[in-house]
Backbone as a printed PyTorch tensor [residue, N CA C, xyz], in Angstrom:
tensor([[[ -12.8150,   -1.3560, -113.3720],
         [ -13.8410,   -2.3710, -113.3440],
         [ -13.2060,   -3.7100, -113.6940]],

        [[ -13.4670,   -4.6280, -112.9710],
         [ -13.2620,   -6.5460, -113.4680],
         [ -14.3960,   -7.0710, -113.3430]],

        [[ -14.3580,   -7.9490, -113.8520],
         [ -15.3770,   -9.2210, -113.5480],
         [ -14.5180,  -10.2770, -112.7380]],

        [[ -15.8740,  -11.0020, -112.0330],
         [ -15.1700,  -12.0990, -111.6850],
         [ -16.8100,  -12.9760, -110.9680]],

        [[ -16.8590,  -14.2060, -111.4180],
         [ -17.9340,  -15.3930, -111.5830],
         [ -19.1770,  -14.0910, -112.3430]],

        [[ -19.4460,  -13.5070, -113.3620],
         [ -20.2150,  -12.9180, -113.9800],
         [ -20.8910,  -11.1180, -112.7100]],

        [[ -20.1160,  -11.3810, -112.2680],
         [ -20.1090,   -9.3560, -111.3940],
         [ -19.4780,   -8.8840, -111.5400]],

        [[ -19.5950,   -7.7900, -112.2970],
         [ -18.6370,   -6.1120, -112.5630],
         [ -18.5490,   -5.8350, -110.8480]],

        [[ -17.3600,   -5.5950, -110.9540],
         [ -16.5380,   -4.9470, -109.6350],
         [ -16.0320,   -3.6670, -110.2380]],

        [[ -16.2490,   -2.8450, -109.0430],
         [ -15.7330,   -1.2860, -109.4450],
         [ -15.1370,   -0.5810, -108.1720]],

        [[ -13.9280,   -0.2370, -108.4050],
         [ -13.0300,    0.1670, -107.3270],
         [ -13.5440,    1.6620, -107.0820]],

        [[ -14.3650,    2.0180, -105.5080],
         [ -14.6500,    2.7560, -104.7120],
         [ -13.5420,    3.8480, -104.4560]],

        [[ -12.6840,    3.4280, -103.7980],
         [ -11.6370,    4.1070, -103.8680],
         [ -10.2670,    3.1130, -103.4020]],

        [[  -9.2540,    3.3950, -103.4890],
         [  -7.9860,    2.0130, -103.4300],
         [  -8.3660,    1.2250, -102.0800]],

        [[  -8.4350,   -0.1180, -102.4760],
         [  -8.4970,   -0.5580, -101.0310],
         [ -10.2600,   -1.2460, -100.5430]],

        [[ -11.3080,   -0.7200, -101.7800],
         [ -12.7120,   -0.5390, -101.6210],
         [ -13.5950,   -1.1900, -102.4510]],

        [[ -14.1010,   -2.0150, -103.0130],
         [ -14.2990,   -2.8870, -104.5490],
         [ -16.1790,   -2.9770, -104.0670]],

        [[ -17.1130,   -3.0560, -105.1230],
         [ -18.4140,   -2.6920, -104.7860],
         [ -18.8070,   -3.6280, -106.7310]],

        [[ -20.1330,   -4.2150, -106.2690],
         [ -20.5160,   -4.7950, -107.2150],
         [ -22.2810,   -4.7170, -106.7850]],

        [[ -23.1330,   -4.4180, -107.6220],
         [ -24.1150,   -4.3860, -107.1180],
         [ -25.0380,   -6.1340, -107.4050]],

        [[ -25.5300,   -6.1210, -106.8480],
         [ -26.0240,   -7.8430, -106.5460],
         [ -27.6950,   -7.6930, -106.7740]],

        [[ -28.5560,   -6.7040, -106.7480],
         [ -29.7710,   -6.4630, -107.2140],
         [ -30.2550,   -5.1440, -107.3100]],

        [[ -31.0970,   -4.8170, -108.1830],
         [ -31.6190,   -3.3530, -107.8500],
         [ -32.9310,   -3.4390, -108.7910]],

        [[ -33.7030,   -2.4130, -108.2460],
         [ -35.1840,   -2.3430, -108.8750],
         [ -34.9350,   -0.4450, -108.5160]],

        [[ -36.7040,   -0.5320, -108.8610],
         [ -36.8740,    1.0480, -108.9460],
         [ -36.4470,    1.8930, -106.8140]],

        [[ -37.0200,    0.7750, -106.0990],
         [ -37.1130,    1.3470, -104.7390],
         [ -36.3280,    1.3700, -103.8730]],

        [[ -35.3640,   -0.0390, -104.5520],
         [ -33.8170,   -0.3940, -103.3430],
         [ -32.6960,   -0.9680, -104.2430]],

        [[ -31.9720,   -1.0700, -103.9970],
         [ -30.1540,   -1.7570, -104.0880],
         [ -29.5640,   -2.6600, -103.4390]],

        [[ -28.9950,   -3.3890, -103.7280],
         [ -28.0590,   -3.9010, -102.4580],
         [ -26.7800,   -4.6530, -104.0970]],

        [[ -25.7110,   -4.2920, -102.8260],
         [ -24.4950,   -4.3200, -103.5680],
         [ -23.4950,   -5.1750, -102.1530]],

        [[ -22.3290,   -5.5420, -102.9200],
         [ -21.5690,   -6.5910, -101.7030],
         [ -20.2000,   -5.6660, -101.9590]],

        [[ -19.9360,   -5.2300, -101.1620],
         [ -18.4280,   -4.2130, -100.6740],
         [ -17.0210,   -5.0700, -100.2200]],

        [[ -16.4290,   -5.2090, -101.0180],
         [ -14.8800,   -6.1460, -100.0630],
         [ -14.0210,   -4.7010,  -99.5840]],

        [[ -13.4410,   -4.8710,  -98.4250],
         [ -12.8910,   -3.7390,  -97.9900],
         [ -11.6670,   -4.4990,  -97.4690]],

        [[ -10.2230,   -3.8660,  -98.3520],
         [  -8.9410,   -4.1850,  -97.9660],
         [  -8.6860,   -4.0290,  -96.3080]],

        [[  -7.8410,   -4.6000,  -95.4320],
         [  -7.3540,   -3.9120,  -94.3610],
         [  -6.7080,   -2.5270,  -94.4240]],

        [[  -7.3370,   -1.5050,  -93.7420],
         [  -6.8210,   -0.2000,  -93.6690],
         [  -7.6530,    0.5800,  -94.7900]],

        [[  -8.0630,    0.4280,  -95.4480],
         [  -8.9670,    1.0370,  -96.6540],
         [  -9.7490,    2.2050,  -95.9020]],

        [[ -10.4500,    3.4440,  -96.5470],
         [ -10.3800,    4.3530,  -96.0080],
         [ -11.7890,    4.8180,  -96.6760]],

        [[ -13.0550,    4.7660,  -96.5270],
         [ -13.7480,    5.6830,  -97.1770],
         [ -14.5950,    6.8860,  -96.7030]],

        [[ -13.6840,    8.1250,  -97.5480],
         [ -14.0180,    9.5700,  -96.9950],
         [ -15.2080,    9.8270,  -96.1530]],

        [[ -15.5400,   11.0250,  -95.4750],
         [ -16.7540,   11.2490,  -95.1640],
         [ -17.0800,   11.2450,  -96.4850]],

        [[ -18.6520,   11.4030,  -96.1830],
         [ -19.5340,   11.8120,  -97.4020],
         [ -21.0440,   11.3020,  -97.2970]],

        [[ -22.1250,   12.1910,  -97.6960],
         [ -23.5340,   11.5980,  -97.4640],
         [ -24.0300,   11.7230,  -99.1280]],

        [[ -25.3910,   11.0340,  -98.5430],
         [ -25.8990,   10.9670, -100.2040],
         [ -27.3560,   10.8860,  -99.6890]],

        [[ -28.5260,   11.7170, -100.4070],
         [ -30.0380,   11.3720,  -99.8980],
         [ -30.5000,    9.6470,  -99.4170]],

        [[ -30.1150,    8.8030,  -99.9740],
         [ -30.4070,    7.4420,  -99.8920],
         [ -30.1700,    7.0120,  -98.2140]],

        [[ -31.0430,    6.4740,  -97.7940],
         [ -30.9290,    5.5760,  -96.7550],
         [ -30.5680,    4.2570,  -97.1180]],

        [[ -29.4990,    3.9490,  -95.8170],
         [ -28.2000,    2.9600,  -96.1120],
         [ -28.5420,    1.8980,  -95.2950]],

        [[ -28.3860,    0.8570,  -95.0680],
         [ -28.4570,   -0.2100,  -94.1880],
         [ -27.1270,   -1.0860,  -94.2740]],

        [[ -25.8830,   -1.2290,  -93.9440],
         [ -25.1850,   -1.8750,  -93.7020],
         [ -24.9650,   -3.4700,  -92.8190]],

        [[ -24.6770,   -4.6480,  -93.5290],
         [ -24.4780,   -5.4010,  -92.6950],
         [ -23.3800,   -6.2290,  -93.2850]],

        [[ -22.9400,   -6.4610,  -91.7620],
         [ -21.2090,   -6.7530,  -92.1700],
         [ -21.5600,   -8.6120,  -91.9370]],

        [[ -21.2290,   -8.8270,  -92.6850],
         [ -20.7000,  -10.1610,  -93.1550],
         [ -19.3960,  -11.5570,  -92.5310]],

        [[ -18.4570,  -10.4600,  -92.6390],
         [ -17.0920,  -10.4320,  -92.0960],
         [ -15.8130,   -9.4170,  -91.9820]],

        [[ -14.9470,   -9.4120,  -91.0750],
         [ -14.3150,   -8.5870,  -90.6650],
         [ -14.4880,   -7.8270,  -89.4590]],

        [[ -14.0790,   -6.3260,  -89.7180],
         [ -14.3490,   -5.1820,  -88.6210],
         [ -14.5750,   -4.2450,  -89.6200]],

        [[ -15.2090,   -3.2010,  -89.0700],
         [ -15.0210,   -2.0250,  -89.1700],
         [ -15.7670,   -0.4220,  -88.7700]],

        [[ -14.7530,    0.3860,  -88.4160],
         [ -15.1060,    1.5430,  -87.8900],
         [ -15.8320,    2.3300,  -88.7620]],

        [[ -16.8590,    2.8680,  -88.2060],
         [ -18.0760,    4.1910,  -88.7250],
         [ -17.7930,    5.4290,  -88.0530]],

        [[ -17.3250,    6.0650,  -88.9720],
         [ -17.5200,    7.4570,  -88.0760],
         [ -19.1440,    8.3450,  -88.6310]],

        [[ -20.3640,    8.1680,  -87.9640],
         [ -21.7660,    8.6420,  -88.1240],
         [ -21.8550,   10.2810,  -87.8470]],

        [[ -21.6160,   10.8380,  -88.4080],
         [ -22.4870,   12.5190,  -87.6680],
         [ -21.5590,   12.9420,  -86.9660]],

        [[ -20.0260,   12.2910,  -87.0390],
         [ -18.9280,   12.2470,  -85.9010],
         [ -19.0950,   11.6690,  -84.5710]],

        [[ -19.7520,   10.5750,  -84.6640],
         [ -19.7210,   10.0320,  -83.6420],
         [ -19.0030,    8.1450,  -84.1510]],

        [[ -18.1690,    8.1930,  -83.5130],
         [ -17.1010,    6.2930,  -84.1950],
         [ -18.3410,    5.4450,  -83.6760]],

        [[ -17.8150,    4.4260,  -84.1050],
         [ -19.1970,    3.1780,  -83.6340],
         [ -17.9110,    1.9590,  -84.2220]],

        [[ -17.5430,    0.8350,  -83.5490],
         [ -17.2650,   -0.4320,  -83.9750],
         [ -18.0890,   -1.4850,  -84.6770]],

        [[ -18.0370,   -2.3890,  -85.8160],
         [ -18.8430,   -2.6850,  -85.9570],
         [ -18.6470,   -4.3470,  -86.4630]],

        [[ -19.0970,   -5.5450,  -85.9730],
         [ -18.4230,   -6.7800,  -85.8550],
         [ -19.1860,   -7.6560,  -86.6940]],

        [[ -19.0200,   -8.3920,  -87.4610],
         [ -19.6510,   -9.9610,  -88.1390],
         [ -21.1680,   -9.9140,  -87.2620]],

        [[ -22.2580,   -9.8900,  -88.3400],
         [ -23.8220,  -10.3440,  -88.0150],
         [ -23.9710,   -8.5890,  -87.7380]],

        [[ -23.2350,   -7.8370,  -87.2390],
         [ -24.3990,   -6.2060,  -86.9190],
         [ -24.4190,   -5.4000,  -88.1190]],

        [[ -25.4590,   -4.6030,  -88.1140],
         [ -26.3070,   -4.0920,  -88.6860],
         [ -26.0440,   -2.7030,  -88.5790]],

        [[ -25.8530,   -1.5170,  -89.5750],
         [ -25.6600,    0.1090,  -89.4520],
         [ -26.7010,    0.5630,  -90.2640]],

        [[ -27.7290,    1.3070,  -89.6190],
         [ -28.6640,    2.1680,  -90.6000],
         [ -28.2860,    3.6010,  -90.8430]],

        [[ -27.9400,    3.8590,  -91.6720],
         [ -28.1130,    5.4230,  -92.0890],
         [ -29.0930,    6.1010,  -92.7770]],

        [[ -29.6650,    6.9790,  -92.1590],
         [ -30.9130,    7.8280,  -92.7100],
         [ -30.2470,    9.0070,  -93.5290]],

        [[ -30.5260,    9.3850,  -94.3840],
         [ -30.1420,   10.2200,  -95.8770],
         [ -29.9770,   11.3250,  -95.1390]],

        [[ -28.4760,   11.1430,  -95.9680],
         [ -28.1870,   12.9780,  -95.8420],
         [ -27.1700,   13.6510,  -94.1570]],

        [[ -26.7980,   12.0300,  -94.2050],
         [ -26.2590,   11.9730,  -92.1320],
         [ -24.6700,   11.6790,  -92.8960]],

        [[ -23.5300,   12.4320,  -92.7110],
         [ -21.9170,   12.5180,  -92.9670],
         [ -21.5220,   11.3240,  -92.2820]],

        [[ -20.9460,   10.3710,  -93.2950],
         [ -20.5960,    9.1180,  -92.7740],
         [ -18.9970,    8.7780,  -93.5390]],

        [[ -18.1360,    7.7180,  -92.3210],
         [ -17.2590,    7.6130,  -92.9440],
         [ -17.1220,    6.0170,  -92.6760]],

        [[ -15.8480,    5.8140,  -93.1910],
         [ -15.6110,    4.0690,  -92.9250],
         [ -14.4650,    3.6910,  -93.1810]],

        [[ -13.9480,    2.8470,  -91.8460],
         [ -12.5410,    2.3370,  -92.4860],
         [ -12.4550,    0.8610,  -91.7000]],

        [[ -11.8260,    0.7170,  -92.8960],
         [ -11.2500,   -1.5830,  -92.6030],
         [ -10.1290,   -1.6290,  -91.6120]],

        [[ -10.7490,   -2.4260,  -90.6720],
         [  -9.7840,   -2.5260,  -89.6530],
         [  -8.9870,   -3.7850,  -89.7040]],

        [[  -9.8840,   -4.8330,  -90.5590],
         [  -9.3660,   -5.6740,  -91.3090],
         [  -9.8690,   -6.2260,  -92.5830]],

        [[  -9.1750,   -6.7940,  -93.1360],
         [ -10.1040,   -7.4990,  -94.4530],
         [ -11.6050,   -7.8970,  -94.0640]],

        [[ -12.6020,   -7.2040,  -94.8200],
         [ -14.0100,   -7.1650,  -94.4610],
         [ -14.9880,   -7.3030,  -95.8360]],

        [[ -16.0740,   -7.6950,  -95.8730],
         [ -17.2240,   -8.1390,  -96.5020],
         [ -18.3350,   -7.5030,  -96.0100]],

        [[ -18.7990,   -6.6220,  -96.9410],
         [ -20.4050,   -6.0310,  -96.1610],
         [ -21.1800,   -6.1530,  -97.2280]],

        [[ -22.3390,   -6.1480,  -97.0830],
         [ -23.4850,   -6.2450,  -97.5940],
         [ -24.7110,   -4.2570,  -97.8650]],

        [[ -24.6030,   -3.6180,  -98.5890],
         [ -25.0890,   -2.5310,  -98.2410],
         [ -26.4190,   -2.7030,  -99.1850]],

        [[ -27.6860,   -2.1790,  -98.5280],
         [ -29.0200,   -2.0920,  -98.8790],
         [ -29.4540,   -0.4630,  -99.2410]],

        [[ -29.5940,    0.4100, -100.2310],
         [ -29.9120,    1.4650, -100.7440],
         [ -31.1980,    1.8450, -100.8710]],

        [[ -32.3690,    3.0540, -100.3660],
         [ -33.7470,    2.9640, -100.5000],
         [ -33.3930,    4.7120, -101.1600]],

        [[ -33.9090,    5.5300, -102.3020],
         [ -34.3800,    4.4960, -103.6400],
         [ -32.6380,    4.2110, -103.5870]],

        [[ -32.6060,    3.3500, -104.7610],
         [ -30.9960,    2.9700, -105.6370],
         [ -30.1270,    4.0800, -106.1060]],

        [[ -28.9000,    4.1510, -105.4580],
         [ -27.9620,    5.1450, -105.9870],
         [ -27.9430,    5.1320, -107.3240]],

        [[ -28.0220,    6.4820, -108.3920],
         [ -28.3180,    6.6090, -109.1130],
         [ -26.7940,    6.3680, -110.0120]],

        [[ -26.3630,    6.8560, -108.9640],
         [ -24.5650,    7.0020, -109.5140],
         [ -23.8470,    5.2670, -109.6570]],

        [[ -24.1020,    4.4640, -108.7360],
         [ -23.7060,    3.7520, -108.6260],
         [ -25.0880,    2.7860, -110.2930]],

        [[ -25.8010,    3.0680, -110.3620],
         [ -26.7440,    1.9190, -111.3640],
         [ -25.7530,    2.7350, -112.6680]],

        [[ -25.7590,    3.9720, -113.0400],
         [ -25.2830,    4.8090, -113.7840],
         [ -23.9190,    3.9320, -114.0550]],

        [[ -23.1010,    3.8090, -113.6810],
         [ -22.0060,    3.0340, -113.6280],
         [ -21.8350,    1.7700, -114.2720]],

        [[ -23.1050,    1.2220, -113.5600],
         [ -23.1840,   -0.4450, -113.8040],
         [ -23.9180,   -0.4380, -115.2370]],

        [[ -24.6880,    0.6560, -116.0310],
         [ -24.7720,    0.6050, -117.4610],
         [ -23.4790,    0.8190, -118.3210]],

        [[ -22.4220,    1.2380, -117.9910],
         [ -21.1770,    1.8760, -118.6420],
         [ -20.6990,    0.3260, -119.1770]]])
């Protein structure tokens, strides 16, 4: 974990940095910097996801199906769908959580 201008940053996995930016009882949203080449595993979680990229690239692999994904678009994931993700270059996303990862608020009390 760092700070930096008053947001705990918490390394996702090498390469992956996540700070959450609001949360209440029903949603989340957190801002993701993703190194070039950064890698994050499959993996699902009940929460429906809404992704929007900011800047950069980057590849989704959904249900096994890849998807490209460019500055201004938008990725919805409905709970519980095997998703993966990797930086194709230095990237900025924006992710929206319905309810709030429990793991991730869990964290941000530590």
């Amino acid at each position: 974990m760092t700070e930096q201008n008053g947001l705990r940053w918490f390394e996702i996995v090498p390469g992956i940095r996540r700070c959450t930016m609001a949360a209440d009882k029903r949603m989340m949203q957190i801002k993701v910097e993703l190194d070039a080449g950064a890698r994050l595993p499959e993996h699902s979680h009940s929460n429906e996801q809404i992704t929007y990229l900011v800047s950069g690239r980057l590849r989704f692999v959904i249900d096994g199906v890849p998807r490209e994904v460019a500055p201004g678009e938008t990725v919805m994931l409905p709970g519980d769908v095997p998703h993966a993700v990797e930086a194709l270059e230095p990237s900025l996303a924006i992710d929206t959580f319905s309810p709030p990862r429990e793991d991730m608020l869990a964290q941000d009390r530590q």
